[in-house]
VMD Tcl script that draws the C-alpha trace (Angstrom):
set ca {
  {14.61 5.96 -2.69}
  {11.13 7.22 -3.19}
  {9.90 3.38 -3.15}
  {12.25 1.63 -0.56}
  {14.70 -0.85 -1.50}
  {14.39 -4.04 -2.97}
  {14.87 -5.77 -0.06}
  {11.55 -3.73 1.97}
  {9.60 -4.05 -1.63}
  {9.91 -7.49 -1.44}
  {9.17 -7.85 1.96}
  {6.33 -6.24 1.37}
  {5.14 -8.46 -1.36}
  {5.73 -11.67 0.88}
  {3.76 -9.64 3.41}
  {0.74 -9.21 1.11}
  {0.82 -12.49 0.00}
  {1.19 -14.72 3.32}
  {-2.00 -12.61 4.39}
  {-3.85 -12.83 1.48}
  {-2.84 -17.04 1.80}
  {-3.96 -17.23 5.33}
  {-7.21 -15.10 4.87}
  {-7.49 -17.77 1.74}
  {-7.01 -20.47 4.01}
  {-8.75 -19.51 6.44}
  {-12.19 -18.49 4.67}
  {-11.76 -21.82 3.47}
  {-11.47 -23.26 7.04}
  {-14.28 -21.50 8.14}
  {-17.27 -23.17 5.78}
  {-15.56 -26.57 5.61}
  {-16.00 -26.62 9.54}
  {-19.22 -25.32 9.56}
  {-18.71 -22.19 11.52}
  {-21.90 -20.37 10.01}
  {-23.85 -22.99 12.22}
  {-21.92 -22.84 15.19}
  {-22.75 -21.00 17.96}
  {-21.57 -17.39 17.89}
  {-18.88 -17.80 20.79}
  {-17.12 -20.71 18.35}
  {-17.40 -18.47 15.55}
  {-15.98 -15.42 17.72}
  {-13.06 -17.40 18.75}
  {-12.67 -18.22 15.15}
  {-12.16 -14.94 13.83}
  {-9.82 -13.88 16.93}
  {-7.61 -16.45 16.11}
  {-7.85 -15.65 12.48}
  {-7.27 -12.06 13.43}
  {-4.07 -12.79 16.00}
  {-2.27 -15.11 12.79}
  {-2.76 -11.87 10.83}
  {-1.59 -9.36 13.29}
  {1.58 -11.88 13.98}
  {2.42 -11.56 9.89}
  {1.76 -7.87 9.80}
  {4.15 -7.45 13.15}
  {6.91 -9.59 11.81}
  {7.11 -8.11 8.50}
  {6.46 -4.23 9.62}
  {9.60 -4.95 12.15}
  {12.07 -6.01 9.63}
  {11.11 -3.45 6.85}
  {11.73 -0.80 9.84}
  {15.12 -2.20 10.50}
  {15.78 -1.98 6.69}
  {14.45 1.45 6.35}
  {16.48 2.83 9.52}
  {19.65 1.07 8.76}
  {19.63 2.53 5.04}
  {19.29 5.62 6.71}
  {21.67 5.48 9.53}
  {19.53 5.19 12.60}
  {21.32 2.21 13.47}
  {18.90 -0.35 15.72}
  {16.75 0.77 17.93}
  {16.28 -0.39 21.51}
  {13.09 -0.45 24.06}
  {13.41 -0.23 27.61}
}
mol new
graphics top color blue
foreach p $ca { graphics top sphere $p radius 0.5 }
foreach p [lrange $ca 0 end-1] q [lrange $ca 1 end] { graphics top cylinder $p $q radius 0.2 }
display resetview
């Protein structure tokens, strides 16, 4: 299992692809509003958000391809405190 499963593999392709879409979508957000001509706090709070959406994709995905990857190896779940 070199490669994970084909449940993590795809995973990880809907990963990749929902952040390559929203960095698509959002490029495209970004000249049709103007933002190159905006002040640079609007811009800044721009590419937070932009940044934020991504890191909620990556977090969500990551999470559930752990919780494949320890249950196929018999971690069980794991718990914070």
């Amino acid at each position: 299992m070199a490669f994970g499963s084909p449940t993590s593999r795809r995973l990880l392709l809907t990963m990749v692809l929902l952040v390559v879409g929203l960095d698509a979508l959002a490029i495209g957000a970004y000249y049709a509003l103007g933002m190159p001509h905006r002040a640079n706090q609007v811009q800044m709070a721009f590419v937070v958000g932009w940044t934020m959406a991504t890191l909620a994709i990556v977090l969500v995905y990551l999470h559930r391809i752990r919780q494949i990857r320890d249950a196929a190896a018999g971690r069980g779940t794991r718990r914070r405190v």
